[in-house]
C-alpha positions in Angstrom: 4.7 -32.6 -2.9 5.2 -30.3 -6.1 5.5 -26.4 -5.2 2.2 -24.8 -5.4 2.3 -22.2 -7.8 0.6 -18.6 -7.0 0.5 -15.8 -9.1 -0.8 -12.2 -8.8 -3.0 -10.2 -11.1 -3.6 -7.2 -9.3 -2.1 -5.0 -7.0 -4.6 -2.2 -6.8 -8.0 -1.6 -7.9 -7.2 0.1 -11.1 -4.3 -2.0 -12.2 -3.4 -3.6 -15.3 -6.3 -4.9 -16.7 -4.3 -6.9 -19.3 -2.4 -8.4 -15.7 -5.3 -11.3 -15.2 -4.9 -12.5 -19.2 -1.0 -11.8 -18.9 -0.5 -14.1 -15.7 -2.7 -17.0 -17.3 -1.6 -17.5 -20.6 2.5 -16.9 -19.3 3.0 -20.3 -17.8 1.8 -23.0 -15.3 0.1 -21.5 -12.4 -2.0 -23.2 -9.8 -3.9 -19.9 -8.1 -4.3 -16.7 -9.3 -4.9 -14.3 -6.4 -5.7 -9.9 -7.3 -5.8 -8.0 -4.3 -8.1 -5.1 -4.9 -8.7 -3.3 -1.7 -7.1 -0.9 0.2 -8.0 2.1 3.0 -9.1 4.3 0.1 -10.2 2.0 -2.0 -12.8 0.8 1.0 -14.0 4.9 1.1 -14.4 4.5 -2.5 -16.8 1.4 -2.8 -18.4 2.8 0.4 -19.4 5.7 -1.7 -20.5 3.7 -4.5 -23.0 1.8 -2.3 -24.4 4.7 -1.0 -25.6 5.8 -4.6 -26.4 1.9 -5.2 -27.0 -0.8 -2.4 -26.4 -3.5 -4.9 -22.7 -2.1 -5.4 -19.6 -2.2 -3.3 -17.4 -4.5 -5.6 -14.2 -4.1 -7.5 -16.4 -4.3 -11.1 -12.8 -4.3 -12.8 -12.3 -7.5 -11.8 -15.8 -9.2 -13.2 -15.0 -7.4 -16.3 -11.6 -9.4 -16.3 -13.1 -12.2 -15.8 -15.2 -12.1 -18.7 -12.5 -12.2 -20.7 -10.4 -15.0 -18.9 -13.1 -17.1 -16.7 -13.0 -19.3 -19.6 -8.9 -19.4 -19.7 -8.6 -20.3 -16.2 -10.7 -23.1 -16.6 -9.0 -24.5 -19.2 -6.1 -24.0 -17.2 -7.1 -25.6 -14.4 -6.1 -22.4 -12.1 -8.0 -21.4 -9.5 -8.7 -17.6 -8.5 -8.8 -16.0 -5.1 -9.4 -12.0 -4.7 -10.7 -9.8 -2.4 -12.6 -7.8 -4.8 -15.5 -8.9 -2.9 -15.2 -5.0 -0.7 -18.2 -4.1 0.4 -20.1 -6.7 -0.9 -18.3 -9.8 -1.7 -21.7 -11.7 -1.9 -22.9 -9.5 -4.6 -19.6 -10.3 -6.7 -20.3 -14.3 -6.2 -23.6 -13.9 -7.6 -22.3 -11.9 -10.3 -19.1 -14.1 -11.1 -22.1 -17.1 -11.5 -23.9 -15.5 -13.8 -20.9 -14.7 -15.8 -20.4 -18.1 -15.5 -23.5 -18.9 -16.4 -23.6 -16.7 -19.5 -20.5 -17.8 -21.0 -21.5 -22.0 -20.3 -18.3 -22.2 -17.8 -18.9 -24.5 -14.9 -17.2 -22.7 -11.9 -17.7 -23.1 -8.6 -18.3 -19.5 -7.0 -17.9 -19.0 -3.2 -17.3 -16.1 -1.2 -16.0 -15.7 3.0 -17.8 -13.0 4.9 -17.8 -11.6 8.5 -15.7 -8.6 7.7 -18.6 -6.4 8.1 -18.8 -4.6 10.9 -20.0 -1.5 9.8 -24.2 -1.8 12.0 -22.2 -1.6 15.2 -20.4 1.0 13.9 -23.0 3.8 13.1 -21.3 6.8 12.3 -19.0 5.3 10.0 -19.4 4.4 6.3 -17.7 1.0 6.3 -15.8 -0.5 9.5 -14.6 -3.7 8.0 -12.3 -6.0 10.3 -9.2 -7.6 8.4 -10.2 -11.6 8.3 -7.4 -14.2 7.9 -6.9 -17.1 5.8 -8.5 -20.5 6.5 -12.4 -18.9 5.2 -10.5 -19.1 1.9 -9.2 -22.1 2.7 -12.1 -23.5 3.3 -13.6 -23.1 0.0 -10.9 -24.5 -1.6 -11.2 -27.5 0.1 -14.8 -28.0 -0.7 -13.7 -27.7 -4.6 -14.1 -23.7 -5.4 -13.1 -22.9 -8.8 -13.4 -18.8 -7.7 -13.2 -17.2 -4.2 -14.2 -13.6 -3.7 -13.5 -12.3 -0.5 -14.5 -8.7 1.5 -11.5 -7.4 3.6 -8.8 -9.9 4.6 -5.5 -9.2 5.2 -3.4 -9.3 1.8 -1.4 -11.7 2.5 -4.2 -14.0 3.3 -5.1 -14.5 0.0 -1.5 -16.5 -0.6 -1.7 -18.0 2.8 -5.2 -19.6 2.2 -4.6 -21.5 -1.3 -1.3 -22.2 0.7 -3.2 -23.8 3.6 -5.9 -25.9 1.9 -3.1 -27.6 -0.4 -1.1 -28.6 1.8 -3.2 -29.1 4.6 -2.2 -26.6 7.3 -3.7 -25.9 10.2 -4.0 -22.8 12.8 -0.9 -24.3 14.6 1.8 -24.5 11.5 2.5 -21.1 12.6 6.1 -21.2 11.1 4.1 -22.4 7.4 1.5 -19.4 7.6 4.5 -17.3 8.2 6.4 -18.1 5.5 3.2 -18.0 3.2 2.6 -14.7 4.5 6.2 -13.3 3.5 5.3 -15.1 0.1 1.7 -12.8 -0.2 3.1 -10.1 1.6 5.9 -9.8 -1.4 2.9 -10.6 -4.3 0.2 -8.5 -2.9 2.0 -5.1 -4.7 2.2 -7.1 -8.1 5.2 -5.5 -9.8 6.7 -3.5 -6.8 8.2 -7.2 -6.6 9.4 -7.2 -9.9 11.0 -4.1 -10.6 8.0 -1.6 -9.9 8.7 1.7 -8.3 12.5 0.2 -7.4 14.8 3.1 -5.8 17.9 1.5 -8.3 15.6 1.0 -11.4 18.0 3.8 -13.1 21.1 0.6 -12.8 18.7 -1.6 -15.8 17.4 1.7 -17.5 20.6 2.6 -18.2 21.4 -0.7 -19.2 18.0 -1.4 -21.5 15.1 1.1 -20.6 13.1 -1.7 -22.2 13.6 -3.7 -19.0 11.5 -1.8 -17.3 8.7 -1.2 -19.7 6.0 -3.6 -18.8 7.3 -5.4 -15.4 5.6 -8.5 -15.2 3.5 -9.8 -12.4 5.0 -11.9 -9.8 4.6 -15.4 -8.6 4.9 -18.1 -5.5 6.2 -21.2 -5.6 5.5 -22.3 -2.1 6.6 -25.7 -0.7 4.7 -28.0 2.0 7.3 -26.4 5.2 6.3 -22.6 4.1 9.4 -21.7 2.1 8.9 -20.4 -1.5 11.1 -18.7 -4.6 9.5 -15.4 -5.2 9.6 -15.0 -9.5 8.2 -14.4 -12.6 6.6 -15.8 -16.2 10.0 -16.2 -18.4 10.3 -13.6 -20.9 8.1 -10.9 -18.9 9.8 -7.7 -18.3 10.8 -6.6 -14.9 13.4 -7.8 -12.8 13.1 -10.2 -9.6 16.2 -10.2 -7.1 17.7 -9.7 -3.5 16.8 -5.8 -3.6 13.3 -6.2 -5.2 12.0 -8.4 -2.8 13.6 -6.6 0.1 11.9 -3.6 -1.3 8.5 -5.2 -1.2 9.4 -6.9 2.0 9.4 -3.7 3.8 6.5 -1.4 2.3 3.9 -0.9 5.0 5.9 -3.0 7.2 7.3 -1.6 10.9 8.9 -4.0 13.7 10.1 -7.9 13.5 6.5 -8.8 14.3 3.9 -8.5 11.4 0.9 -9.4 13.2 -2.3 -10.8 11.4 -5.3 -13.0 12.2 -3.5 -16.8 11.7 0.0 -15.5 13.1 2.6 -13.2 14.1 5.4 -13.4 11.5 8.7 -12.5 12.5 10.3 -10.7 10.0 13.5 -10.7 11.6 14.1 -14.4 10.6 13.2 -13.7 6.8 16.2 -14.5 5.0 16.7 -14.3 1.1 19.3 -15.9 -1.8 19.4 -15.6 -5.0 18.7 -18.9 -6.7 19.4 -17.7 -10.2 18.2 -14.9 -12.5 14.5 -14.0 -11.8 14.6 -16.2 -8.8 14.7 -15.5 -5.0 14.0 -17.7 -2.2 12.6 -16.9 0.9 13.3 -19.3 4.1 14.3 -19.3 7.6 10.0 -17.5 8.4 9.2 -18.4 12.3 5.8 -17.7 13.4 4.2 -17.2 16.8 0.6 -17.4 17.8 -1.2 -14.3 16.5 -2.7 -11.8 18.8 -6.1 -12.0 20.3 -7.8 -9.0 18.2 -8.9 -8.4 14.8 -7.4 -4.8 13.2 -10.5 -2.8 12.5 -10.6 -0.3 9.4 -13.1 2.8 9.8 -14.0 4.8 7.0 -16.3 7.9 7.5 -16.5 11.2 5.9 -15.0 13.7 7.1 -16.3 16.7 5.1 -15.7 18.8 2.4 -12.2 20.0 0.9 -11.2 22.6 -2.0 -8.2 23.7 -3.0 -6.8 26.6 -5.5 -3.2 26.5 -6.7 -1.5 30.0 -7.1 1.1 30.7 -9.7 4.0 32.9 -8.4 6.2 34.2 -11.4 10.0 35.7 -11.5 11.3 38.2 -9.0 9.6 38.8 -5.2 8.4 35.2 -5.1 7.7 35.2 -1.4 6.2 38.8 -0.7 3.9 38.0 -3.9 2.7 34.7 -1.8 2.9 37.1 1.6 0.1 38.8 -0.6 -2.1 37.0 -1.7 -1.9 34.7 1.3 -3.0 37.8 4.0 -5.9 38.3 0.8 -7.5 35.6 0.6 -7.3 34.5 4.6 -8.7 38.3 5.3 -11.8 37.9 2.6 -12.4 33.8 3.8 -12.2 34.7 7.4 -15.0 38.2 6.8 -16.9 35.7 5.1 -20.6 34.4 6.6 -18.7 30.9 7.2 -14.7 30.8 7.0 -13.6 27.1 6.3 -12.8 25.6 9.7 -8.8 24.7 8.3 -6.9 26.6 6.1 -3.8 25.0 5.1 -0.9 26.9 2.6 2.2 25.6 1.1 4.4 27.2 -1.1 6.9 25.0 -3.4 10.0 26.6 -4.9 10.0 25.2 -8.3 10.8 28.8 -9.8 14.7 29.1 -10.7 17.0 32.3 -11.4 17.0 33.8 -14.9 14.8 31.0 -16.2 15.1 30.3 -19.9 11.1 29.5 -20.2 8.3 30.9 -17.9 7.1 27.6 -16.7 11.0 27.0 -14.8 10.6 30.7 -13.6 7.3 30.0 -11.6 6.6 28.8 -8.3 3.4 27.3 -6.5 1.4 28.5 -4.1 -1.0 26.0 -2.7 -3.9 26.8 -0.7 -6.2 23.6 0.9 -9.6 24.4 2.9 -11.9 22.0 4.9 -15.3 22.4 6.7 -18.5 20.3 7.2 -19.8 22.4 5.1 -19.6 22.5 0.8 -20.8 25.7 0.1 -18.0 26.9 2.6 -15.0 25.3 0.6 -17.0 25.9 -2.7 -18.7 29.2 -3.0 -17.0 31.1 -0.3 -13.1 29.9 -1.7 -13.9 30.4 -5.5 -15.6 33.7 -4.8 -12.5 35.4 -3.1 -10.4 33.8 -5.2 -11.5 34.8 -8.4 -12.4 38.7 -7.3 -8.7 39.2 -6.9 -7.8 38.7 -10.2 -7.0 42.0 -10.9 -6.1 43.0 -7.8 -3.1 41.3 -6.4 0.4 40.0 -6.9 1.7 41.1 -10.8 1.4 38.1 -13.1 -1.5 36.6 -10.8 -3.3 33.4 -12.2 -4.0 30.0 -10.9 -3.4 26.6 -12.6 -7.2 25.8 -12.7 -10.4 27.9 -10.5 -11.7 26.0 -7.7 -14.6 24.1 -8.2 -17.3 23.0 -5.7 -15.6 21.0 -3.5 -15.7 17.3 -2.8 -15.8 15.1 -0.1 -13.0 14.1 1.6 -13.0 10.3 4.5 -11.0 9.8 7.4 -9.4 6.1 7.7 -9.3 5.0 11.7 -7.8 1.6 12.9 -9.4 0.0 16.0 -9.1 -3.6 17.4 -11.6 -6.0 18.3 -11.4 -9.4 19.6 -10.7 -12.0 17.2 -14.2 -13.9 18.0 -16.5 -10.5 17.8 -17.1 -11.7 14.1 -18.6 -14.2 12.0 -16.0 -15.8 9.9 -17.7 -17.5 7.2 -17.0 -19.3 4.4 -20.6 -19.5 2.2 -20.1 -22.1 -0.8 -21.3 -22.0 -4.5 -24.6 -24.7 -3.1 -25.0 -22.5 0.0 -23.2 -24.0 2.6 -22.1 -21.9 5.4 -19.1 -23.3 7.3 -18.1 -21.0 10.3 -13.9 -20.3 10.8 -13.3 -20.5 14.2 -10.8 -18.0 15.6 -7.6 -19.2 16.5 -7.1 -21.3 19.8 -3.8 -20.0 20.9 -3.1 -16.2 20.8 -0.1 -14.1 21.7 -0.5 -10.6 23.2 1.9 -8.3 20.8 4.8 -7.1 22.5 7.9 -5.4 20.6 11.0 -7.3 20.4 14.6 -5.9 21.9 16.9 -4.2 19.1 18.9 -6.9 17.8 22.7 -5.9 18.7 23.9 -4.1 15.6 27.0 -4.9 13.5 30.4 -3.7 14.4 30.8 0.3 13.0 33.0 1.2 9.8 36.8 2.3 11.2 37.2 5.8 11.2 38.2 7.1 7.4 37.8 9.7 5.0 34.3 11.0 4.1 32.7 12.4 1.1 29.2 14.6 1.1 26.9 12.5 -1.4 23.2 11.3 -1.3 22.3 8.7 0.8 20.6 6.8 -2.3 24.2 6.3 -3.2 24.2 3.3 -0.8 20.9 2.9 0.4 17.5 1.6 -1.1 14.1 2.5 0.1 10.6 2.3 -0.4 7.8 4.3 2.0 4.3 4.1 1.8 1.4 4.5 4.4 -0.7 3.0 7.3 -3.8 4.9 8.4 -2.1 8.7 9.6 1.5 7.1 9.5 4.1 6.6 7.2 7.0 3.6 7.1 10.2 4.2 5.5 12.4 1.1 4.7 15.6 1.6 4.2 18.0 -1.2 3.1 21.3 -1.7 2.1 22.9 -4.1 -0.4 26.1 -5.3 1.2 27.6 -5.8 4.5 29.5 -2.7 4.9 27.1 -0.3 3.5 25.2 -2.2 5.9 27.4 -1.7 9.2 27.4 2.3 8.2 24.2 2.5 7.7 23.0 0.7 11.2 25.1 3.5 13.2 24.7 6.4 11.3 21.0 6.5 10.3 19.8 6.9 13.7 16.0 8.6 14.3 18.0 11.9 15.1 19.7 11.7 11.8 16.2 11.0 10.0 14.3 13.8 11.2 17.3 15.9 10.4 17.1 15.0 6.8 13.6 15.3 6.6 12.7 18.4 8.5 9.2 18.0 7.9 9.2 15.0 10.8 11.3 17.1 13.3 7.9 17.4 15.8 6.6 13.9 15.0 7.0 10.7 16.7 9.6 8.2 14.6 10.2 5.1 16.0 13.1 2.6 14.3 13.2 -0.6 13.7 16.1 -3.2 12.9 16.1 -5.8 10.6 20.2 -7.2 10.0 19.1 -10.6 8.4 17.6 -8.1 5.4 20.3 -5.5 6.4 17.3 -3.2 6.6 15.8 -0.4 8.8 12.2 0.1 9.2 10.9 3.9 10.4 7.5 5.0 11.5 6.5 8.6 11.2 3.3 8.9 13.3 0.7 11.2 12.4 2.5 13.1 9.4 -0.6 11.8 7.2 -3.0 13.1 9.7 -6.4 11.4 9.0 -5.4 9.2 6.3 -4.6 8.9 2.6 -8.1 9.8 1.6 -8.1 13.4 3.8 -5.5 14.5 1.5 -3.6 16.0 4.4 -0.3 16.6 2.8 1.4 17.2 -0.7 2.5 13.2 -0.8 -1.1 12.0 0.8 0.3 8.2 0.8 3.8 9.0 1.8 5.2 7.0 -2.1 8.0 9.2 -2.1 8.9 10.2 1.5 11.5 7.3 1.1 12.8 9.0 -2.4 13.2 12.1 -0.6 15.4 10.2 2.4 17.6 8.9 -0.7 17.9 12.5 -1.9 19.7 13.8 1.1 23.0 14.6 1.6 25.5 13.4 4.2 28.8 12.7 4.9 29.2 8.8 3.6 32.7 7.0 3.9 34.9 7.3 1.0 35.7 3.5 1.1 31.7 3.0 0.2 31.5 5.1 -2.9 
């Protein structure tokens, strides 16, 4: 069988909206898949469906289809997203009657079960992550469009994958290698150049290269394998490095774990086939485990926050200030904020040639149950010491009211505690059983690692002189892949960045939990910081609430690096 060709249109809900047109007027494609959702996101559309029962969806993506139902028809591609959120049979009925409108004849169906939030009162959504074969089922019974609410998002690769070629819950080494393939597309252009740690190598070379990345795409093959690429003559860049990159984000040990199977990313291997073209083989699988992950969203109150404007000499007594200020006046007030949080960033330098470079920040964050507490009570102390504080006092905006902030939680249930369903465009409803065989999770031993560098001369340089890395976030925690790009960057590296060395370059996880994990087929290491997110990206608990550039910061660090590797 002919490669079945996936694309991707979306990487986030508020992606390129050109991305959907872009994919399908680029070249041949058999699916396009846009993943829409993630733990904010789901706060987000919970939110919306408060003020509106009727919402809950991703309404970029019905928009984009409007302009390109008609396109893929044409085509002949089929599309697959989890737009769906809260309420992917709301979208269905929506896509038809685009449909309908515009005289397209699609077939619209839509997998539910995901929703677990009536056993879960207190939260505002508690979603469980579904698997693959509900969209795989309504491929097979001829759906032109498949809306989905939360699956993992790799699933929406692995499902097209598995009705085409006929998969089936045991082809566990198939669905693992379809899962590296949506695992790499799910980020659209993090896979093609997007947010790369050596973009500066092709800026400096064409900073047009980099302009407008195109989307990436799947050709997967009936034993799971698959060249990870792009449309020709689209911008970005696809190679070894990219892929790894993407391979790694929101990643931690050898075993990825999802609801068809436990893919073990230490058996990924990649080659360069030829410009723009990577393929992925080797993927083994094992049974997956016998829970669901579990997402809860809830509020968790209200937050404010006021931003301080420190200029010139005395930078810290001026915050030393204003700081015993404003915590003396919030905590005499009727109701303090129950957390005050303050960070201070040096941006200010000596004898500063324009006032901006001679400033520092002084941040100041409050939370509560309470809005008039982070509201009234923060802007009202703030604002009466205008006149009466630090010399040059003035803040980069007043605080407003205050706004809600959620809290992301991950439970587990077991896989059969929900209603996998696959409901089709004439009303069918054809019920996904969960998986026969399961595996409990268990870590993997550390692989032996390579033989160290001989002893030599040493030069203090940044580690991003030699290593990639891309970080991102997982509920409270952040993962920071590092990787390097050849084998005796890659035998320093293993020895040297050790979790000791990590939390020594980054201070700011010297108290926290960091757990490492090797990779030597990708020449990569995987670390977890646990808790330095605290409740989640959408409680805003630190300066970098989604960890983007925790792994920028890593590169940015100085050590002592072998001569011989610079």
């Amino acid at each position: 069988m002919s490669p079945l060709r996936i694309g991707n249109a979306s990487g986030f809900y508020g992606d390129r909206f050109d991305a959907m047109r872009e994919m399908l007027t680029g070249g041949r494609l058999d699916v396009l898949t846009g993943d829409y959702l993630a733990e904010l996101t789901m706060l987000i559309l919970g939110r919306d469906r408060l003020k509106d029962p009727s919402a809950g969806y991703a309404r970029t993506f019905l928009r984009q289809l409007e302009e390109c139902l008609g396109l893929a028809h044409e085509r002949g591609v089929r599309i697959v997203a989890n737009a769906g959120g809260l309420n992917p049979a709301g979208l269905a009925d929506a896509v038809r009657k685009v449909a309908d409108r515009l005289g397209i004849p699609a077939r619209v169906a839509h997998v539910e079960g995901d929703d677990l939030t009536a056993g879960h009162p207190n939260s505002l959504a508690a979603h469980a992550y579904l698997g693959a074969f509900g969209i795989a089922a309504c491929l097979r019974e001829g759906a032109d469009v498949v809306v989905t609410g939360r699956v993992t998002d790799a699933a929406l690769v692995a499902g097209p994958a598995a009705a085409h070629f006929g998969w089936g819950p045991e082809d566990h080494d198939r669905l693992a290698g379809a899962v590296v393939a949506g695992h790499v597309l799910e980020c659209g252009t993090q896979a093609t150049g997007g947010n790369y740690a050596f973009f500066a190598e092709h800026v400096r070379q064409d900073v047009r290269a980099l302009r407008h990345p195109g989307f990436p795409l799947a050709e997967i093959h009936p034993d799971g394998t698959s060249v990870i690429t792009k449309h020709p003559g689209t911008g970005g860049i696809v190679d070894i490095g990219t892929v790894t990159a993407q391979l790694l984000y929101e990643t931690q040990g050898a075993r990825y774990a999802g609801p068809d199977v436990t893919t073990r990313l230490d058996t990924v291997r990649l080659v360069q086939e030829g410009p723009d073209r990577v393929r992925i083989h080797g993927v083994r699988g094992e049974a997956p485990p016998p829970t669901l992950k579990l997402g809860l969203n809830r509020l968790g109150g209200f937050r404010n926050e006021v931003t301080f404007v420190l200029t010139g000499l005395d930078i810290e007594h001026k915050a030393e200030l204003v700081r015993d200020q404003l915590e003396t006046a919030l905590y005499a007030a009727k109701s303090s904020p129950a957390e005050i949080s303050w960070t201070l960033a040096r941006t200010d330098h000596p004898d500063a040639p324009t006032e901006e470079t001679a400033s520092a920040l002084l941040r100041l964050v409050v939370r509560d149950p309470d809005q008039n507490t982070v509201g009234r009570t923060l802007s009202g102390a703030a604002v009466e010491l205008a006149l009466a504080s630090y010399p040059g006092f003035h803040v980069l905006a007043p605080p407003g009211k205050g706004a809600p902030y959620g809290v992301f939680e991950a439970k587990y249930v077991p896989q059969d505690a929900v209603d996998h369903l696959a409901v089709l465009a004439d009303g069918r409803r054809i019920p996904v059983p969960p998986p026969h065989d399961t595996l409990v999770l268990d870590e993997l031993p550390e692989p032996p690692l390579p033989d160290p560098l001989p002893p030599g001369p040493t030069r203090r340089a940044p580690l991003g002189l030699l290593a990639g890395a891309r970080s991102g976030d997982k509920g409270g925690n952040a993962n920071v892949g590092v990787w390097a790009r050849t084998d005796e960057a890659w035998r320093w590296l293993a020895h040297t960045l050790t979790t000791t060395r990590f939390r020594e370059l980054l201070p700011e996880t010297a108290d926290l939990t960091v757990v490492r994990h090797t990779l030597p087929h990708l020449r990569a290491l995987n670390f977890t910081v646990e808790g330095i997110l605290g409740e989640g990206v959408a409680a805003q608990h630190r300066f970098d609430p989604q960890a983007k550039a925790l792994g920028e910061w890593l590169r940015s660090r100085h050590l002592d690096i072998p001569e011989s590797l610079l």
